[in-house]
TORPA-4810 file (N, C-alpha, C, O; in nm, 3 decimals):
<nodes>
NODE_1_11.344_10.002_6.729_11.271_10.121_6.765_11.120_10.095_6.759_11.027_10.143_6.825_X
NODE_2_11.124_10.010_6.665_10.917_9.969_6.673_10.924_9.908_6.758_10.881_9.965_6.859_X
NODE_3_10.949_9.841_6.769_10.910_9.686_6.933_10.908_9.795_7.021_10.821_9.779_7.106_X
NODE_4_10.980_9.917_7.035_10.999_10.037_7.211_10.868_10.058_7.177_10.789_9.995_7.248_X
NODE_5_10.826_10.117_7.103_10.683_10.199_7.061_10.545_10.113_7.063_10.428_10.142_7.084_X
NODE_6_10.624_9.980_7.027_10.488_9.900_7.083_10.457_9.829_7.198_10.356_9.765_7.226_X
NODE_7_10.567_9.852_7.267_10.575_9.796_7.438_10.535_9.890_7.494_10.454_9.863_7.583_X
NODE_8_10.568_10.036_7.473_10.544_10.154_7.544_10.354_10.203_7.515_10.288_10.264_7.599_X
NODE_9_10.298_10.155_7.376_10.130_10.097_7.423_10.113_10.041_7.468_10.027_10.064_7.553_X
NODE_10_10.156_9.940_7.465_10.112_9.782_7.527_10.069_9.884_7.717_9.965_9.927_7.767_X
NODE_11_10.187_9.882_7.755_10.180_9.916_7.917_10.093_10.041_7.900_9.998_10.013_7.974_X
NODE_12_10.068_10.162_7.847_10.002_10.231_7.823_9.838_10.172_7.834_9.751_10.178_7.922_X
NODE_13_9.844_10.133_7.743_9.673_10.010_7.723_9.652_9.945_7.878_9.550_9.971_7.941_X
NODE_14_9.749_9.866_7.931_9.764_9.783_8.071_9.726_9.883_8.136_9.607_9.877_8.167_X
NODE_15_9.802_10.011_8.181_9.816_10.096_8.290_9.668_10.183_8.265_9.630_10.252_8.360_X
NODE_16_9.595_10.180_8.157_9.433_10.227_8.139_9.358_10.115_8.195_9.287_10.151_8.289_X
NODE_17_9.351_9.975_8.164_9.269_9.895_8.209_9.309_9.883_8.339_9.212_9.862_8.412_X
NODE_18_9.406_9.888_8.395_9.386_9.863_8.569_9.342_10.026_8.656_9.292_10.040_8.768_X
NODE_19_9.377_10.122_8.565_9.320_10.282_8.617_9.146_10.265_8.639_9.080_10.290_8.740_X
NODE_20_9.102_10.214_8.508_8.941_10.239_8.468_8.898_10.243_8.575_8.865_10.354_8.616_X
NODE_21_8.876_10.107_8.679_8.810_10.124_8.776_8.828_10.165_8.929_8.747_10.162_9.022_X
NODE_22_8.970_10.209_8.921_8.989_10.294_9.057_8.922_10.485_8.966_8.860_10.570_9.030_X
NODE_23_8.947_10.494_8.870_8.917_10.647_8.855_8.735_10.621_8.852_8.654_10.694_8.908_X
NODE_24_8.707_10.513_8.780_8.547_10.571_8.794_8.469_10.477_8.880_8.352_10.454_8.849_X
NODE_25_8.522_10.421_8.983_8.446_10.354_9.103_8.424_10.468_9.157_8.492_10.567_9.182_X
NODE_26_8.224_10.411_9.185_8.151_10.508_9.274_8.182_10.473_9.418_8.170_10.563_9.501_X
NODE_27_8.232_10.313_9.473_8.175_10.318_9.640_8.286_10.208_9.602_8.259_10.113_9.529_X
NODE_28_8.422_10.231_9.662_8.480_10.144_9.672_8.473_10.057_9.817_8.515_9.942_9.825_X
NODE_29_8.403_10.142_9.950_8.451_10.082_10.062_8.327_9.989_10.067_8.319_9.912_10.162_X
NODE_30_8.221_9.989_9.963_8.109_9.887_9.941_8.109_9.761_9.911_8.045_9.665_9.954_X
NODE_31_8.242_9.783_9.776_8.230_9.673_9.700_8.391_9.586_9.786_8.437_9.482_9.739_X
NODE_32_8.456_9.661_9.920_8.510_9.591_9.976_8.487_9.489_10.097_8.542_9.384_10.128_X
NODE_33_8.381_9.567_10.155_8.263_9.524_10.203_8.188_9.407_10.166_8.161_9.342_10.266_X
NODE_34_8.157_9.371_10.091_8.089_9.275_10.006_8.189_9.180_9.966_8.157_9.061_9.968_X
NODE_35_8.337_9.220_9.922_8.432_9.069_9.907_8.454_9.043_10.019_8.459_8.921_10.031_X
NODE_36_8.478_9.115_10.147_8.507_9.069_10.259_8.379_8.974_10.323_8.398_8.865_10.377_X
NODE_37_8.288_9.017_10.310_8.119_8.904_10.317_8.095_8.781_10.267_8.033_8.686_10.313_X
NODE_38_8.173_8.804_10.128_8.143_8.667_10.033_8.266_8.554_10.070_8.273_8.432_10.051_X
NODE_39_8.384_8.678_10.150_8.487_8.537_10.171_8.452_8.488_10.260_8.478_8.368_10.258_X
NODE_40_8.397_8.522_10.353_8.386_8.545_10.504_8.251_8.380_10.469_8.247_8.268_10.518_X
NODE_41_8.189_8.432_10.392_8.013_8.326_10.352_8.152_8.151_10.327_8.158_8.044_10.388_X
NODE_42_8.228_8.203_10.220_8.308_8.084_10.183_8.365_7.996_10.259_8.373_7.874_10.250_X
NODE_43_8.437_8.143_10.407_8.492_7.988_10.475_8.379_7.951_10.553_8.375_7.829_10.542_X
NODE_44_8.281_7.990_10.632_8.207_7.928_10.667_8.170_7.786_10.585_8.174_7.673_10.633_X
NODE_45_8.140_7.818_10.475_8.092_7.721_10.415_8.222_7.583_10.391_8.206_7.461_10.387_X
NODE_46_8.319_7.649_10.382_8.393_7.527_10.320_8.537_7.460_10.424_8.616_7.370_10.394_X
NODE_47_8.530_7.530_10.530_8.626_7.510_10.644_8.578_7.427_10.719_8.648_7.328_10.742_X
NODE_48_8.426_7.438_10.792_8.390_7.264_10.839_8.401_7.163_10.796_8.418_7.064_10.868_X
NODE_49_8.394_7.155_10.629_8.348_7.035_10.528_8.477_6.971_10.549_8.479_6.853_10.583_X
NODE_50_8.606_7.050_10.529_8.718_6.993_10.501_8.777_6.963_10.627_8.845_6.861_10.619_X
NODE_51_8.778_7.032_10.780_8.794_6.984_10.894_8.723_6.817_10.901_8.757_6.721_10.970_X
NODE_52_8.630_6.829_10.817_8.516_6.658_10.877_8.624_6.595_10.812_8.677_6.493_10.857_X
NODE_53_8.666_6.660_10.692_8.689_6.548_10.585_8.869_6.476_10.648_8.903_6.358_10.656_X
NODE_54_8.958_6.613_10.687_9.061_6.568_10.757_9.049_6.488_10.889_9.148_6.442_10.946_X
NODE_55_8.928_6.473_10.933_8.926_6.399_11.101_8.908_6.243_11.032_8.991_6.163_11.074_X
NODE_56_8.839_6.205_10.962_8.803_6.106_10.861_8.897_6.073_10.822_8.953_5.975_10.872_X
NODE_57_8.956_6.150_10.709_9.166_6.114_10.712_9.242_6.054_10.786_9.297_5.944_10.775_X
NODE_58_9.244_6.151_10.881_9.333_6.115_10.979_9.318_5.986_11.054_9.416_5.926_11.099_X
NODE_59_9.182_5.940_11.066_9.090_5.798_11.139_9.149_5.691_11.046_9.206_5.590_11.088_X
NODE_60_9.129_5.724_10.909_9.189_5.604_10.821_9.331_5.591_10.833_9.388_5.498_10.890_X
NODE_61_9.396_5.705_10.768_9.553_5.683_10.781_9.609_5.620_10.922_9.700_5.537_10.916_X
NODE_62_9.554_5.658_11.047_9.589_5.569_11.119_9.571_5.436_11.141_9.658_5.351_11.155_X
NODE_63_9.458_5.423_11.144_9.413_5.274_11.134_9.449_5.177_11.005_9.465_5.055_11.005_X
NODE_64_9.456_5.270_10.897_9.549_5.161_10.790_9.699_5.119_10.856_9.755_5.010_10.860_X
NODE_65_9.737_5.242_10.902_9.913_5.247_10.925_9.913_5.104_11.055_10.003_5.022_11.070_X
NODE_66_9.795_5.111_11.126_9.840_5.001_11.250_9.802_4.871_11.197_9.802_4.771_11.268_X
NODE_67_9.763_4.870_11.042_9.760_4.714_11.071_9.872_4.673_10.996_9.889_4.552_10.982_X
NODE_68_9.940_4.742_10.953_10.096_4.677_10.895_10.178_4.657_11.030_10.144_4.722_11.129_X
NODE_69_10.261_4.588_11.034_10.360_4.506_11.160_10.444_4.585_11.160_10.473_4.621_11.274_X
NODE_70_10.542_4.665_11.023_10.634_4.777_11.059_10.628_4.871_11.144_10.542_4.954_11.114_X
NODE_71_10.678_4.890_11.229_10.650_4.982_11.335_10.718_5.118_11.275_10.682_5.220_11.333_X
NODE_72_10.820_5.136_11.157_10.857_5.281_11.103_10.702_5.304_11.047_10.648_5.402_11.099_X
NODE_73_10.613_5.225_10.944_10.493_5.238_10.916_10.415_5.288_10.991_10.365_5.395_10.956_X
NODE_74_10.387_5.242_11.092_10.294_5.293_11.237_10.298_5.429_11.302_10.207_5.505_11.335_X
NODE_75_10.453_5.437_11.312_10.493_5.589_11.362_10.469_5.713_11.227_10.422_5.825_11.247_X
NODE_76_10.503_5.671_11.120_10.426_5.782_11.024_10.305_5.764_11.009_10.265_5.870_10.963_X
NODE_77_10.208_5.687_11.021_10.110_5.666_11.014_10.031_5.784_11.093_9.955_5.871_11.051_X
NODE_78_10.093_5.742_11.269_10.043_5.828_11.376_10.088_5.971_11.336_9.994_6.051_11.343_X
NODE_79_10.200_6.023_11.298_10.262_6.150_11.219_10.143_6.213_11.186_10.088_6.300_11.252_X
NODE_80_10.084_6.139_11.023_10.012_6.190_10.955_9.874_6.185_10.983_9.796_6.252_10.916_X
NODE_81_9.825_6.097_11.097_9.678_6.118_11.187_9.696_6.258_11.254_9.622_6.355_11.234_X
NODE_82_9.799_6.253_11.334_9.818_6.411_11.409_9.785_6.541_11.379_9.719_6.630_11.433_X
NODE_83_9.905_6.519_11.195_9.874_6.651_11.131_9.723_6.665_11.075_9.671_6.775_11.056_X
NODE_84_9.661_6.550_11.054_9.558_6.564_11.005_9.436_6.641_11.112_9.360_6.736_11.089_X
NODE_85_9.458_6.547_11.249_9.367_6.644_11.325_9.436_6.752_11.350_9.364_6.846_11.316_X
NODE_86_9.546_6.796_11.395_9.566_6.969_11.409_9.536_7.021_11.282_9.515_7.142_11.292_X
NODE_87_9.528_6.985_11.184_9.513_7.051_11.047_9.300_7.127_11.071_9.242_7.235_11.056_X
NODE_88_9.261_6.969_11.116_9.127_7.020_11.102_9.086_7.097_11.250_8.983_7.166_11.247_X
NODE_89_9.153_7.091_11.366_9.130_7.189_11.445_9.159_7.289_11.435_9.082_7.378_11.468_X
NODE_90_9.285_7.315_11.384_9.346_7.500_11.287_9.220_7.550_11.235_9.192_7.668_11.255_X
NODE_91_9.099_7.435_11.138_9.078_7.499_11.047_8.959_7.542_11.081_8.909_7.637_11.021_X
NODE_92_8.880_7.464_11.205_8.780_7.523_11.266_8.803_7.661_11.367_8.720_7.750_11.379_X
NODE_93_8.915_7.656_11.426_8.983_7.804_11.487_8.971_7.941_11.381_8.945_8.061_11.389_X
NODE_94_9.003_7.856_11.295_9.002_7.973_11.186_8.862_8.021_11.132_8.818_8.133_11.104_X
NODE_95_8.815_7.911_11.128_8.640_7.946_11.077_8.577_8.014_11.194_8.507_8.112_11.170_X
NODE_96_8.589_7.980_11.304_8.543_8.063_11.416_8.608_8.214_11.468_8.545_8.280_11.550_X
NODE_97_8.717_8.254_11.424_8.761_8.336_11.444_8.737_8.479_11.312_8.727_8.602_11.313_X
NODE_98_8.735_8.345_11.190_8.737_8.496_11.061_8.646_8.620_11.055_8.662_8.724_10.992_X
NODE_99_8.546_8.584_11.136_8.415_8.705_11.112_8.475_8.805_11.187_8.487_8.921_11.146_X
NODE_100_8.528_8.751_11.339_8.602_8.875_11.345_8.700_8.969_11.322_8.702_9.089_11.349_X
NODE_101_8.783_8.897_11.269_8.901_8.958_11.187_8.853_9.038_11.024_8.888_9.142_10.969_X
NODE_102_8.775_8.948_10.997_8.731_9.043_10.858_8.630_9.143_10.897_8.645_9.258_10.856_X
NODE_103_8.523_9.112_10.975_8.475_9.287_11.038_8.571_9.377_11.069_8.550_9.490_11.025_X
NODE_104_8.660_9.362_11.127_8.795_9.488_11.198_8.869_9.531_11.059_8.916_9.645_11.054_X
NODE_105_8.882_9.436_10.938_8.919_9.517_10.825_8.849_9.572_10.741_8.893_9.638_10.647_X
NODE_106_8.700_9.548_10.771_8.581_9.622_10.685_8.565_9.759_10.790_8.488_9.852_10.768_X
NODE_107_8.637_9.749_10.886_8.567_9.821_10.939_8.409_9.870_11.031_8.382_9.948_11.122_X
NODE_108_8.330_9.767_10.940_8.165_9.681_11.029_8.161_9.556_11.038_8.246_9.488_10.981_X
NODE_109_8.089_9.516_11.092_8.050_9.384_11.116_8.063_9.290_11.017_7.943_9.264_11.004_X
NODE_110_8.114_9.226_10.943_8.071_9.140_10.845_7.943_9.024_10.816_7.955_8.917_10.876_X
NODE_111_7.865_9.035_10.757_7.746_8.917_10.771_7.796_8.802_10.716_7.851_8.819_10.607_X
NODE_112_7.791_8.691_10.758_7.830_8.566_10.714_7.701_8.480_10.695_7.710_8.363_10.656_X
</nodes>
């Protein structure tokens, strides 16, 4: 009967700390606004880096894979060059596309 009474605070305590700030947020469509900006700043920032870094990948893994004579070697080799560049062309599609998709869920423009 104690352990009920102290689980039934416990979630009590939980179900106050996740209330606090939906009951006393002044401007929620602000501060959604602003995560949608800062993600929006992120991939800019970090979706080219890692596109360079997979084209670079992909340049090595192939060129390691062709100088072994196994030709099963070679064909995964080329496999994993492939995925590497569609990986980093996905990821520039995506960096070019997010501003507009995250403006249409802010509702404004997003600044990146």
């Amino acid at each position: 009967m104690n352990r009920r009474r102290i689980h039934a605070a416990l979630q009590l305590v939980f179900l106050a700390l996740l209330l606090t700030p939906i009951l006393f947020g002044s401007n929620a469509v602000g501060y959604l606004e602003n995560a949608l900006s800062d993600i929006c700043v992120q991939i800019q920032d970090m979706i080219p880096t890692a596109s360079m870094l997979l084209v670079v990948l992909g340049s090595v893994l192939y060129g390691s894979a062709q100088l072994f004579g196994n030709a099963e070697i070679r064909a995964k080799g080329s496999v994993w060059a492939t995925s590497c560049i569609t990986g980093a062309i996905l990821g520039l599609i995506i960096a070019t596309v997010a501003p507009d998709i995250l403006g249409q869920l802010a509702g404004t423009p997003v600044n990146c």
